[in-house]
N, C-alpha and C positions, 0 to 999 in steps of 0.2 A: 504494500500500500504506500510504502515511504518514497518508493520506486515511482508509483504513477503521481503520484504528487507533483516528486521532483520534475517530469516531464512537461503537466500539467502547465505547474510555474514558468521554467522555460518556453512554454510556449506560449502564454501572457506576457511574459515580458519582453522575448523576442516579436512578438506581435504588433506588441508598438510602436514597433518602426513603422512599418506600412499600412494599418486602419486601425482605428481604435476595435478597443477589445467590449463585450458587453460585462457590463456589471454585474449578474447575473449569468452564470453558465449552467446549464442541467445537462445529464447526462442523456441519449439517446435512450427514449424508454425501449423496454427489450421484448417488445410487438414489434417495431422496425427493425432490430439485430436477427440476423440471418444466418451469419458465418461467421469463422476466422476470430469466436469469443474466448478462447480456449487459451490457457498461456503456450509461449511457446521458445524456440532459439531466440528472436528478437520482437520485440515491441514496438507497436507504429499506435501513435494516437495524430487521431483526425478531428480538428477542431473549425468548427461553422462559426466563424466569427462574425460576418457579416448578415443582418437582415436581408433575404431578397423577398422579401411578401408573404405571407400568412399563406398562401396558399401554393408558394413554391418551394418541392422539395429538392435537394440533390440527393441524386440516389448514390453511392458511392462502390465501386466492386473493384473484387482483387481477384486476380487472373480470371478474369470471364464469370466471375460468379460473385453475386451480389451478396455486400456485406451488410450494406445499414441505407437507410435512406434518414436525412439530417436535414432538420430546420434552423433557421438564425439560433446562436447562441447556445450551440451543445458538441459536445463533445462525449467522444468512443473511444473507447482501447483495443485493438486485436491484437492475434498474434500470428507472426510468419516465422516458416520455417526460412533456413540461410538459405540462400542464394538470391537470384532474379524473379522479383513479380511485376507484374503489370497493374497499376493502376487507376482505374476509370472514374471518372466523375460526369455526371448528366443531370441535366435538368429534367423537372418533372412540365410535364404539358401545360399545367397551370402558371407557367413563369414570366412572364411579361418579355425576356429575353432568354430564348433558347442556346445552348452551348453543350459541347461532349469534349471532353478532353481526354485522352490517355498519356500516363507517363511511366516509365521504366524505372525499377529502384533498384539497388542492388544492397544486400544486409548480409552482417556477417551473425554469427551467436553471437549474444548479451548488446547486442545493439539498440542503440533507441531510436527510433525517426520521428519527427513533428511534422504532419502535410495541415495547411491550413486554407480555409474554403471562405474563398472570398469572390466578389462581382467579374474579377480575371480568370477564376477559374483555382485549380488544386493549384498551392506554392508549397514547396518545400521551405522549411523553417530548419538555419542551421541551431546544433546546439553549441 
């Protein structure tokens, strides 16, 4: 728990660079988690910082398979095993501005990654 904290934090205060953060974060209720909830080699948390609309979600999935769909201001933990996945982010229909991104990560064991969901789409967040 000390572990997702720390990641957590980093990725609040890394966040401030580029948009503000919400005051307020909850966690993805676990009706929208899918996959990849499981501990694992390395840790990837995905944080929706940005509001895009009440009624627009991004769905978010690792290698071809959907992990969570995320609304402004929450945040998830998975977990991936080492090597190369693929990561996808989409908007849901209801979104004023449609976008799909995919990006390539590569992870080693005991790794941490921050990807953060904002109106550009998935950014990686260094630690």
């Amino acid at each position: 728990m000390k572990y997702v904290t720390f990641l957590l934090t980093l990725a609040l205060i890394a966040g401030c660079k580029t948009a503000p953060v919400p005051e307020e974060i909850t966690t993805v209720p676990q009706e929208r988690l899918w996959g990849f909830t499981k501990t694992s080699d390395s840790h990837l948390v995905i944080l929706a910082a940005t509001l895009l609309g009440n009624d627009c979600a991004i769905r978010i999935s690792i290698d071809e398979k959907p992990a969570a769909d995320f609304f402004g201001a929450e945040v998830a933990h998975f977990g991936l095993t080492f090597g190369s996945h693929s990561l996808s982010a989409r908007t849901s229909e209801g979104c004023s501005r449609q976008w799909t991104q995919e990006i390539r990560v590569s992870v080693k064991a005991g790794d941490g990654l921050i990807m953060r969901i904002d109106k550009a789409g998935l950014i990686r967040t260094e630690l």
